[in-house]
Kinemage of the C-alpha trace (Angstrom):
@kinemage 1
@onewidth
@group {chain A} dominant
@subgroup {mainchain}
@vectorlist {calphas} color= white
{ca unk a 1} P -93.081 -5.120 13.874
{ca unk a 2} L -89.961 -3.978 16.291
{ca unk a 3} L -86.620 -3.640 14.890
{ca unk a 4} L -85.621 -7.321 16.656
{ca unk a 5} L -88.245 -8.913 14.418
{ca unk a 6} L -87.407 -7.355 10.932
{ca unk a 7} L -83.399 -7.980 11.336
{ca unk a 8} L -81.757 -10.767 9.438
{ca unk a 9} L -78.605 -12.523 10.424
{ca unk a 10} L -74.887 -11.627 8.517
{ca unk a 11} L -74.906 -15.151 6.690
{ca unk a 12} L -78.467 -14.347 5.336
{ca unk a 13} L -77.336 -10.786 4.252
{ca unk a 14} L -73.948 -12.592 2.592
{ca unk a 15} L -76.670 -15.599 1.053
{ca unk a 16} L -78.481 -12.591 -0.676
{ca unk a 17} L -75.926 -10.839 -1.676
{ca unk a 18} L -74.523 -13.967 -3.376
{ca unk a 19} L -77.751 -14.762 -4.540
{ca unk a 20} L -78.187 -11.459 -6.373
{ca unk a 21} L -74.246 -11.517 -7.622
{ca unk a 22} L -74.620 -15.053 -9.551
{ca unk a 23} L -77.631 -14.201 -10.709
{ca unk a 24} L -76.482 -11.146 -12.347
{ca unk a 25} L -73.653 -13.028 -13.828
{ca unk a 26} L -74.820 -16.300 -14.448
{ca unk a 27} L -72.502 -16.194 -17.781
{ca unk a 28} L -68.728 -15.578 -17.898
{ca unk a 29} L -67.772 -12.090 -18.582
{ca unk a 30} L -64.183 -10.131 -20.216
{ca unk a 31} L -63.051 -8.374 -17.544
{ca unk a 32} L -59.472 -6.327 -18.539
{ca unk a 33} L -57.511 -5.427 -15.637
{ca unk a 34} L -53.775 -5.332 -14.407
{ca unk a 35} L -52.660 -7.859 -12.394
{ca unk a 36} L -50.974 -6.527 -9.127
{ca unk a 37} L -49.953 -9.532 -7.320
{ca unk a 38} L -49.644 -13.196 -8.100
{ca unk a 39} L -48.626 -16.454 -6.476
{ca unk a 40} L -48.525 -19.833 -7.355
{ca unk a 41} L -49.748 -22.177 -4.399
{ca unk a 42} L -48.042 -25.743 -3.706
{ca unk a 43} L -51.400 -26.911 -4.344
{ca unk a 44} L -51.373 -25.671 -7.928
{ca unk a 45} L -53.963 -23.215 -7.625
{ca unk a 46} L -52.777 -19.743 -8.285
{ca unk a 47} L -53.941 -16.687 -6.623
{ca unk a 48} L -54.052 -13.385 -7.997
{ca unk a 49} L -54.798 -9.101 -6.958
{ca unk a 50} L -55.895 -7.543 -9.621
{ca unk a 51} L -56.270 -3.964 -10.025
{ca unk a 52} L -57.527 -1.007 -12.278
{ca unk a 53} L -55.127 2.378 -12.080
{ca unk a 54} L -56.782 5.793 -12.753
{ca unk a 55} L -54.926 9.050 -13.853
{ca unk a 56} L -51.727 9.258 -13.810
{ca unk a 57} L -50.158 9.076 -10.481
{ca unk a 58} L -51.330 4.683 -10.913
{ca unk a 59} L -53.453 4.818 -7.729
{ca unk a 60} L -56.025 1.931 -8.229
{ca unk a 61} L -59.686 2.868 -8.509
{ca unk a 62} L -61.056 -0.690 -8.591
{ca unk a 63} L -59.671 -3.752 -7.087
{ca unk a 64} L -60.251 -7.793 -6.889
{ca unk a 65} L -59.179 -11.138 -6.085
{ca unk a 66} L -59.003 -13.804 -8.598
{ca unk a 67} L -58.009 -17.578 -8.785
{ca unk a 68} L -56.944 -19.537 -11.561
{ca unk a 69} L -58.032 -23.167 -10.296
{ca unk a 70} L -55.094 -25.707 -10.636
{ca unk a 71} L -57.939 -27.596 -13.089
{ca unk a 72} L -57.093 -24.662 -15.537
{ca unk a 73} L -53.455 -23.038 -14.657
{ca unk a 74} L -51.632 -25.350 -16.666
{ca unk a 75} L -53.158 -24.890 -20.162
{ca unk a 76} L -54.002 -21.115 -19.174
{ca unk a 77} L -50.691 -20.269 -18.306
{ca unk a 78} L -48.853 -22.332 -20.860
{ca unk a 79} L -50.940 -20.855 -23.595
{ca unk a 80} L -50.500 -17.175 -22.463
{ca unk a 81} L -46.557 -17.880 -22.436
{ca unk a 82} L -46.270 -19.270 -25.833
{ca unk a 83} L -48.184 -16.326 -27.357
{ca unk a 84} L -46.657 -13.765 -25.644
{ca unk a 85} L -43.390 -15.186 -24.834
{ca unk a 86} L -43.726 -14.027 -21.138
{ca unk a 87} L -44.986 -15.860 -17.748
{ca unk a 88} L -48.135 -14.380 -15.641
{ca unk a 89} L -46.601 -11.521 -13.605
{ca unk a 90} L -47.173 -8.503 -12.350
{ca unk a 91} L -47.753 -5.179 -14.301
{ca unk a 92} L -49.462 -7.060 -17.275
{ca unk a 93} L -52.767 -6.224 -18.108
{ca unk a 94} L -54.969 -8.746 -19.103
{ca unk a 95} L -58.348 -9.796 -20.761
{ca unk a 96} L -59.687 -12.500 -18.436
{ca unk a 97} L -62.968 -14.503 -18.794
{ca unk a 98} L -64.061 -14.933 -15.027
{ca unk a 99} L -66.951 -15.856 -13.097
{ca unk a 100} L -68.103 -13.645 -10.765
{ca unk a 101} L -68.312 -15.691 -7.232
{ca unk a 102} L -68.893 -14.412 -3.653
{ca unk a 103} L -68.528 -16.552 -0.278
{ca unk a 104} L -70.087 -15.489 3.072
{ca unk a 105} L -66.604 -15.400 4.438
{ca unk a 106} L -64.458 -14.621 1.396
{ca unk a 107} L -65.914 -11.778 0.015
{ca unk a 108} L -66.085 -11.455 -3.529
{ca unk a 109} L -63.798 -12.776 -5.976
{ca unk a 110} L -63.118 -13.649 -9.502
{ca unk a 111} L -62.413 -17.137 -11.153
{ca unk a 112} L -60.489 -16.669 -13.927
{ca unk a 113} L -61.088 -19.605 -17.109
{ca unk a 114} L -59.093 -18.331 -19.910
{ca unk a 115} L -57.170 -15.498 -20.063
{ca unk a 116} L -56.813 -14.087 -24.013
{ca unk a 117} L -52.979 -13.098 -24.944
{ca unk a 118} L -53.634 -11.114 -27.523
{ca unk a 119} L -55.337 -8.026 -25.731
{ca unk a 120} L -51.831 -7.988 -23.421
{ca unk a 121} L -49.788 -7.803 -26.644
{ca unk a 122} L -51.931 -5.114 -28.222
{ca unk a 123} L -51.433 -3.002 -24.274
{ca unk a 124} L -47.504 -3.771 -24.694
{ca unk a 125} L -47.946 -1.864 -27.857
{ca unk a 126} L -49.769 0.618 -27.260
{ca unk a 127} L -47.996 1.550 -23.776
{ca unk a 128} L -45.132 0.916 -26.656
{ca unk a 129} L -46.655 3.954 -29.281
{ca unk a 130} L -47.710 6.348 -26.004
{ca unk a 131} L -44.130 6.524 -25.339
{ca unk a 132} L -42.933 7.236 -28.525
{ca unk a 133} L -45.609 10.010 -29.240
{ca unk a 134} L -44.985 11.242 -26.426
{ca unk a 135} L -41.106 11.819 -26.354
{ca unk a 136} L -41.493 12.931 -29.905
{ca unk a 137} L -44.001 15.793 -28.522
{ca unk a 138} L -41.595 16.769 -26.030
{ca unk a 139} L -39.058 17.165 -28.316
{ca unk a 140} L -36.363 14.714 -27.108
{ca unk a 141} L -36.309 12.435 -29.849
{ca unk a 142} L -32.846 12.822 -31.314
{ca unk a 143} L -30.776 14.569 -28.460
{ca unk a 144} L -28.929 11.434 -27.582
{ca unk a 145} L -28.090 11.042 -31.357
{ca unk a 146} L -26.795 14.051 -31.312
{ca unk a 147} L -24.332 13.855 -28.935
{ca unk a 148} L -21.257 13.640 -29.844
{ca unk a 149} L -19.460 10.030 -29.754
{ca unk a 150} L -15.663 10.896 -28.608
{ca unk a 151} L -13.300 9.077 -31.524
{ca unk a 152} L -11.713 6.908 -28.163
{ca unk a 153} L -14.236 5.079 -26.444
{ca unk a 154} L -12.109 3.246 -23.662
{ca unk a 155} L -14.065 4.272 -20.520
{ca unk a 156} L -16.816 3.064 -20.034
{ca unk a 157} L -19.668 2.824 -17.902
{ca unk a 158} L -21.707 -0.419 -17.979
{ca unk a 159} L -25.144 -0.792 -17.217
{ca unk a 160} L -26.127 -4.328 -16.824
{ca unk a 161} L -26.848 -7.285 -13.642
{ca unk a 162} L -23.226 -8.375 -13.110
{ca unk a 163} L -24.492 -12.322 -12.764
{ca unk a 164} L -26.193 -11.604 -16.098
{ca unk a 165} L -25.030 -14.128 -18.870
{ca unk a 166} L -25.111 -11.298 -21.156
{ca unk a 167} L -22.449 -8.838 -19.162
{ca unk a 168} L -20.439 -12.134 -18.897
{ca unk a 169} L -20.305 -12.231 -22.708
{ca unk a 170} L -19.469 -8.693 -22.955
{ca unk a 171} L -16.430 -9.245 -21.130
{ca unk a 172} L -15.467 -12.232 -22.541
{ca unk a 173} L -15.552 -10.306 -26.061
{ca unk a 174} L -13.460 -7.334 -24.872
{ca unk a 175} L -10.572 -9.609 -23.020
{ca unk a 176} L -10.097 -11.489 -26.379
{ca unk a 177} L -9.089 -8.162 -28.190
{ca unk a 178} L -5.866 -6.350 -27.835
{ca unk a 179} L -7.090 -2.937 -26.005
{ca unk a 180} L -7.577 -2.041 -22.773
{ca unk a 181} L -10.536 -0.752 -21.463
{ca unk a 182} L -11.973 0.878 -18.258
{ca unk a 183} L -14.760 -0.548 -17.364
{ca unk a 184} L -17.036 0.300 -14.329
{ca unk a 185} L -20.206 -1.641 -13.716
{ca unk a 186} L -23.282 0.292 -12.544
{ca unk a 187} L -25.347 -2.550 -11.206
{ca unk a 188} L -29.282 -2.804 -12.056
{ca unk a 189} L -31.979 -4.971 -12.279
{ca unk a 190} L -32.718 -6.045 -16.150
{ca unk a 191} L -36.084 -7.309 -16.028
{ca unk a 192} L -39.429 -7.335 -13.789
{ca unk a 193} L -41.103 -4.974 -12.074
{ca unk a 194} L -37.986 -3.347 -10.371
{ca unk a 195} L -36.000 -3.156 -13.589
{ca unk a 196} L -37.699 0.452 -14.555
{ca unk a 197} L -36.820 2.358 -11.169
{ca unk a 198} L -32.883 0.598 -11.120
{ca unk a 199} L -31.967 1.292 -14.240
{ca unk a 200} L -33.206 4.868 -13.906
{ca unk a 201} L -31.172 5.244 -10.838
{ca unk a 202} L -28.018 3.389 -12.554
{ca unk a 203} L -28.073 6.382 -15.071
{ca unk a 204} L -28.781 8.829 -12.331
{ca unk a 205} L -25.553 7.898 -10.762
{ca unk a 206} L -23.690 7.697 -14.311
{ca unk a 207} L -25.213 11.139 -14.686
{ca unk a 208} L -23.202 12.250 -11.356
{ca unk a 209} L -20.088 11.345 -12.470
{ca unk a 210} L -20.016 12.144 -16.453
{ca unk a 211} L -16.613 13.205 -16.650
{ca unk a 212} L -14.583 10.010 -15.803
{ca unk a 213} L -16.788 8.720 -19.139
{ca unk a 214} L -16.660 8.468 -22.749
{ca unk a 215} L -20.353 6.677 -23.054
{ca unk a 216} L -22.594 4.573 -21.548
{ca unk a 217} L -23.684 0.781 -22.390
{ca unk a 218} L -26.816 -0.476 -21.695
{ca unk a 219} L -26.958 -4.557 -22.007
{ca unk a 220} L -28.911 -7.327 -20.922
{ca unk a 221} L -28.899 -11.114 -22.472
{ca unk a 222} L -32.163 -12.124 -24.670
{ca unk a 223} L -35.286 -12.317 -23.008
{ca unk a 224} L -39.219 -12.370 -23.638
{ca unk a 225} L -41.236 -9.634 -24.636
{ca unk a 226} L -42.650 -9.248 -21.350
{ca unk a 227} L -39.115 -9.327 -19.766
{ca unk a 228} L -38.131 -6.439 -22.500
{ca unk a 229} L -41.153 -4.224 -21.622
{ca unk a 230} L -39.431 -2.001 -19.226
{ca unk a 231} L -37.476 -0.547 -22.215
{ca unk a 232} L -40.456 0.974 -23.477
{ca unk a 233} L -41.429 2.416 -20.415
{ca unk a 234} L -41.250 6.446 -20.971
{ca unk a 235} L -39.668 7.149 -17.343
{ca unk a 236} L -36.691 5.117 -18.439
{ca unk a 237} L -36.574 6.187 -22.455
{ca unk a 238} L -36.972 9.840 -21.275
{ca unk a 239} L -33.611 9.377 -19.438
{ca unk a 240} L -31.689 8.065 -22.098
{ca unk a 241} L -32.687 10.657 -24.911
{ca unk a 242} L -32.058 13.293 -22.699
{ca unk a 243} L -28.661 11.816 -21.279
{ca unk a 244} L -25.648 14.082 -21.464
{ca unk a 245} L -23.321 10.949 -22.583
{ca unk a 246} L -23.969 8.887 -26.115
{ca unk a 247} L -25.704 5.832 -24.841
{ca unk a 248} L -24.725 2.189 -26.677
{ca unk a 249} L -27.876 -0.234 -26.257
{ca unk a 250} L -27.289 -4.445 -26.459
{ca unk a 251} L -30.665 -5.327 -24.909
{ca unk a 252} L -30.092 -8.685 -26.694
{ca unk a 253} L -33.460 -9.056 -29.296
{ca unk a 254} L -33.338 -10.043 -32.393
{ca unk a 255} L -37.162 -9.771 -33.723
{ca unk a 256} L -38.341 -6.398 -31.682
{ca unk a 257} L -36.631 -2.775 -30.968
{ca unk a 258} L -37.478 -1.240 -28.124
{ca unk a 259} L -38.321 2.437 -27.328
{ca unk a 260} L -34.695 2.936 -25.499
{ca unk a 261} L -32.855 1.175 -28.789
{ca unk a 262} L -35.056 3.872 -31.207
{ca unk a 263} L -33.574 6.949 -29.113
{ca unk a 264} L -30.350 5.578 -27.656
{ca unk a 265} L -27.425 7.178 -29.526
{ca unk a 266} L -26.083 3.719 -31.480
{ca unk a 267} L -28.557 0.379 -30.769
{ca unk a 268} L -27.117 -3.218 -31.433
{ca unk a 269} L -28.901 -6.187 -30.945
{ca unk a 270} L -26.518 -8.538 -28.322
{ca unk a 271} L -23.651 -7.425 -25.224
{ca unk a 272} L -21.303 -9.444 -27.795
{ca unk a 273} L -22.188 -7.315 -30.993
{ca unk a 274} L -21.635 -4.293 -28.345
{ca unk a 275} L -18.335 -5.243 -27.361
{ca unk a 276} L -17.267 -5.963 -30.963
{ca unk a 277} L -18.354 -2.619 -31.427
{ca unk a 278} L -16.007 -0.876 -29.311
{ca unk a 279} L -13.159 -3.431 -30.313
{ca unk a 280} L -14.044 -1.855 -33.852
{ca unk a 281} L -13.785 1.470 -33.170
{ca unk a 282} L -10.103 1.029 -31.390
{ca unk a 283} L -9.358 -1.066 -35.194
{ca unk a 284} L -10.621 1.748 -36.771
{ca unk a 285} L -8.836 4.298 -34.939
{ca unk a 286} L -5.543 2.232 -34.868
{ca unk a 287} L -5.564 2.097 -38.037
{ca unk a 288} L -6.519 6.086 -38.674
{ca unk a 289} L -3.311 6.641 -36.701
{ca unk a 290} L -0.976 4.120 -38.691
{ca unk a 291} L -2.192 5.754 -41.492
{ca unk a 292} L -1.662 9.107 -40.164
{ca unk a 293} L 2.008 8.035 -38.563
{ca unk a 294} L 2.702 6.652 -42.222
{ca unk a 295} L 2.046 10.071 -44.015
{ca unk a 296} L 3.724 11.770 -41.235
{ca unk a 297} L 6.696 10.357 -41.770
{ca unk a 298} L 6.527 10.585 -45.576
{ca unk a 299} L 5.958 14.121 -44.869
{ca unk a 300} L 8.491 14.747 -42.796
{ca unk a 301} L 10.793 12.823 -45.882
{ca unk a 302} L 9.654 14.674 -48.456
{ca unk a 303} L 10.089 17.884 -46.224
{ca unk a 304} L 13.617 16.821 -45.254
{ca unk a 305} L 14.269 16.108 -49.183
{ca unk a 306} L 13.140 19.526 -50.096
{ca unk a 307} L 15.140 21.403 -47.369
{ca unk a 308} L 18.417 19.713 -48.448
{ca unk a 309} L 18.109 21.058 -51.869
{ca unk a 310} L 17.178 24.300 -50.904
{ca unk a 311} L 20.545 24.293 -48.649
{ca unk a 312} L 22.400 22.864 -51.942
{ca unk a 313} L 21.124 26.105 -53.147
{ca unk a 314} L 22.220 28.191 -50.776
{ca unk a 315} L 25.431 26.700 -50.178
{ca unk a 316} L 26.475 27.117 -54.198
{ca unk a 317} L 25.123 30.607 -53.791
{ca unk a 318} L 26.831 31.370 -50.506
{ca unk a 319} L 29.870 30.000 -52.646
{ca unk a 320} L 29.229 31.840 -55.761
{ca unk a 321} L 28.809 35.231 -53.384
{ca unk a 322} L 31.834 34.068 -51.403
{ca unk a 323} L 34.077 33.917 -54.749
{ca unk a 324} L 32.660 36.945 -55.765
{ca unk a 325} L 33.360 39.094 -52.796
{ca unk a 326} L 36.323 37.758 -52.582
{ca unk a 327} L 37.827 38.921 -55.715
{ca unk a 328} L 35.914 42.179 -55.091
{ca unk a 329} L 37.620 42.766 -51.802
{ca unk a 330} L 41.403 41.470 -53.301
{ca unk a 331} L 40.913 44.764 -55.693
{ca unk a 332} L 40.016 46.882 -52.920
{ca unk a 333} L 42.676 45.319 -50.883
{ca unk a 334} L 45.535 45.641 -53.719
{ca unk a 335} L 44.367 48.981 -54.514
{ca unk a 336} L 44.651 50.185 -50.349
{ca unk a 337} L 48.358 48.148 -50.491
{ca unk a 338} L 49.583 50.139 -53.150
{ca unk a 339} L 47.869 53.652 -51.659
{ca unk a 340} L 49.296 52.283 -48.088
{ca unk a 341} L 53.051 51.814 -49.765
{ca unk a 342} L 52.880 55.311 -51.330
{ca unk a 343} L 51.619 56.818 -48.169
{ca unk a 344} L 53.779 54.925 -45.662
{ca unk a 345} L 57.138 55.772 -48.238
{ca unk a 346} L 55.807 59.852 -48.046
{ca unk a 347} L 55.733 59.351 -44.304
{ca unk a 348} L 59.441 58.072 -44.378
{ca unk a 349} L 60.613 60.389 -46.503
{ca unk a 350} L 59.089 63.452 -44.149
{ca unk a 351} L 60.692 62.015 -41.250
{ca unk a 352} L 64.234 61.724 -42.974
{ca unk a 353} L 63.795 64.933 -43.843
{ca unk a 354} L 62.470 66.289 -40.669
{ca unk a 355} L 65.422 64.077 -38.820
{ca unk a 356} L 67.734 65.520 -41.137
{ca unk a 357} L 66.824 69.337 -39.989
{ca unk a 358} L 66.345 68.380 -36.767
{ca unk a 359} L 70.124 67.124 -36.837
{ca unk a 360} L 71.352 69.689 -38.096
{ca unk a 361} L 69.808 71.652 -35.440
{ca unk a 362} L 71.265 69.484 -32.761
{ca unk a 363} L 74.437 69.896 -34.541
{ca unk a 364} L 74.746 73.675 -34.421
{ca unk a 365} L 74.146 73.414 -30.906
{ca unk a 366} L 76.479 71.143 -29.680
{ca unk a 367} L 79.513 72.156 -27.125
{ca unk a 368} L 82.073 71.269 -29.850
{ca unk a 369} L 80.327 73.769 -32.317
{ca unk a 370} L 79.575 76.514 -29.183
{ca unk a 371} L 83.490 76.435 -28.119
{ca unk a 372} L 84.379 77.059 -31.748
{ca unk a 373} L 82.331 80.226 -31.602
{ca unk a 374} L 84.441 81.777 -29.402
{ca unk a 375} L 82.951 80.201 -25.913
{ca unk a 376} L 84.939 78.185 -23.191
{ca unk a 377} L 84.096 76.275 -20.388
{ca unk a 378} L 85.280 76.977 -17.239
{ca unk a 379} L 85.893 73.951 -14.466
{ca unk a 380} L 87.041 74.107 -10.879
{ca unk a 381} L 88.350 70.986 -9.442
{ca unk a 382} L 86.006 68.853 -12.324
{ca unk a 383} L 83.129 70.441 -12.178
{ca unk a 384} L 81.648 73.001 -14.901
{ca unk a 385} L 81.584 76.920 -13.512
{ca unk a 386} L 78.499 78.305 -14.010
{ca unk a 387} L 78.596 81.314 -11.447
{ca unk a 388} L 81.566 83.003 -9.843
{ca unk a 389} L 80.385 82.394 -6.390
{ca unk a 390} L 81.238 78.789 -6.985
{ca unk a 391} L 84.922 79.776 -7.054
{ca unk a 392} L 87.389 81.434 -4.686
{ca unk a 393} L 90.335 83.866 -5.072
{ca unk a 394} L 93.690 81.975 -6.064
{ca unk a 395} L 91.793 78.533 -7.003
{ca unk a 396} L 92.704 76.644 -10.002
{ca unk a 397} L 90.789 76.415 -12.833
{ca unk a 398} L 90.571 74.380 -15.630
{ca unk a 399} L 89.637 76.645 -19.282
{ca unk a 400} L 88.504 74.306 -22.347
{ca unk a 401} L 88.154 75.762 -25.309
{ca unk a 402} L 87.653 74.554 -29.381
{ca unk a 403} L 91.242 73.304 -29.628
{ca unk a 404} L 91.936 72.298 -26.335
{ca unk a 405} L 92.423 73.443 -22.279
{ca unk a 406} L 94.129 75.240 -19.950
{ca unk a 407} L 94.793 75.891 -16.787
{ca unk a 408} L 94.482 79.721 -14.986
{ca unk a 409} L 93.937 80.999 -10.613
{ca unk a 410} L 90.959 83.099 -10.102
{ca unk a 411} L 92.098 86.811 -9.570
């Protein structure tokens, strides 16, 4: 037989194939898997990639299509949602029932008939417990817990969607109290698939720019549990236990805490209960420093009080030492006037006496007292002769002696 006579056409190879597929799996079958796309087409039939991830860098090892006839979609879908309190969407696993179908054109695909919501609940869990064992083994648990929450909290940086009905509440709290504070919003996506990867890189850029911040607030309005998953993702958790500023959560759940809420530094359940949070603290610290202004004050009474008596006391000492020293130096004082009197009358008395001898002296010496001695004074026309070259032969002279004068010629 040549090789033209044993060949068999592509549609006869497909048949088989088909024929040997649905008779393998005559009978539904579980099949869990993750579903990577998903669309919803106007017909009502919705369409769906489905995938199963190996290891941990998520690159799929298996892969499928899958179609939820619009004969089934509605109670399917509207089942899944009520259990789970989440829509079909991407990133869930789920437990499907399917038949196994291929086309000669199509390829092989899946069609799914029921789809059971508990298995996704129990994944959301356990994805839930991984990440808590495993930032628990690495030691991060309590860092953000331990940081330090400054006693002001007045900037701060908000991460939230700034359409968000839940950031819109957060504001709406803050502007009814009497403080001011500085706000700066660090945009993100709150929910879906993207919400992971933007909220990482909101606190990346927080991260960058620490200093102009007293903490961080993480807040997002009520959701499903689906829409809440991201905060149990370990990528995300693992930034805010490790984040250098105390982190305030409001992820806006009432029934559930997530991962981020267990290691954030303080978790409340809405935005609102957030920003009546920080309105609390400013109360609180308000009121710390009108107490503390209060005591200050008495303080600085009772210290006032206390320093006026103690002056009282000094001053009546000063006066009693005043008074004292005083009459001390009026003793010393009379006692120098009357030593002064008796020294100042001995120092008269020596100069009368020394005036007296020193008169007497002058006395004995004058011309009056000289001429009685026997002496004269000799003057030529006025003037007193003290040498005979001041005179000439035959001048007059003038001779005064003790009881009077008279006249004689140079011989």
């Amino acid at each position: 037989m040549t090789p033209d006579e044993r060949h068999i056409t592509l549609r006869e190879l497909q048949l088989r194939v088909k024929e040997v597929l649905e008779g393998a799996f005559a009978l539904p079958v579980w099949v869990s898997a993750e579903i990577a796309e998903i669309k919803l087409n106007r017909s009502g039939h919705c369409y769906l990639e489905l995938v199963e991830k190996g290891g941990d860098n998520g690159v799929p090892t298996a892969q499928a299509r899958a179609v939820i006839w619009r004969s089934h979609y509605p109670r399917i879908a509207g089942y899944f949602e009520a259990e789970t309190g989440q829509r079909l969407d991407a990133g869930i696993r789920i437990l499907a029932k399917v038949l196994v179908s291929y086309h000669e054109i199509y390829g092989f695909s899946l069609q799914i008939t029921d789809i059971d919501p508990a298995y996704t609940l129990g994944d959301m869990e356990r994805q839930r417990q991984q990440t808590i064992a495993q930032l628990q083994q690495e030691g991060v648990w309590e860092m953000n817990r331990q940081v330090p929450m400054p006693a002001v909290v007045q900037r701060v940086a908000v991460v939230s969607s700034a359409g968000a009905a839940g950031y819109q509440d957060f504001l709406k709290e803050l502007a009814r109290s009497p403080y001011r504070f500085a706000l700066t919003l660090f945009e993100a996506y709150m929910q879906g698939a993207a919400a992971e990867e933007s909220i990482v890189g909101a606190l990346c850029a927080i991260a960058a720019r620490q200093e102009e911040f007293d903490a961080v607030v993480i807040i997002r309005g009520g959701g499903s549990r689906s829409d809440l998953n991201c905060f149990n993702a370990y990528r995300l958790c693992a930034h805010v236990a490790q984040f250098p500023l105390p982190v305030v959560t409001g992820i806006g759940h009432d029934k559930d805490t997530s991962v981020a809420d267990m290691v954030a530094h303080t978790a409340l359940k809405t935005p609102t209960a957030v920003a009546g949070w920080l309105v609390e603290r400013m109360e609180t610290l308000e009121g710390w420093l009108d107490a503390a202004a209060l005591q200050l004050h008495d303080g600085v009474l009772r210290l006032a009080r206390t320093e006026q008596l103690r002056l009282e006391e000094f001053a009546g000492s000063i006066r009693h030492l005043s008074l004292g020293m005083l009459r001390q130096r009026g003793v010393e004082i009379a006692g120098r006037e009357e030593v002064f009197r008796s020294a100042v009358a001995a120092f008269f008395r020596e100069q009368r006496q020394r005036i007296g001898s020193l008169g007497e002296l002058v006395a004995s010496r004058s011309p009056q007292q000289i001429l009685r001695m026997g002496f004269a004074v000799v003057r030529a026309e006025g003037r007193a002769v003290a040498s005979v070259r001041q005179v000439t032969k035959g001048q007059s002279l003038t001779v005064e002696v003790a009881d009077g004068e008279f006249s004689a010629e140079a011989k």
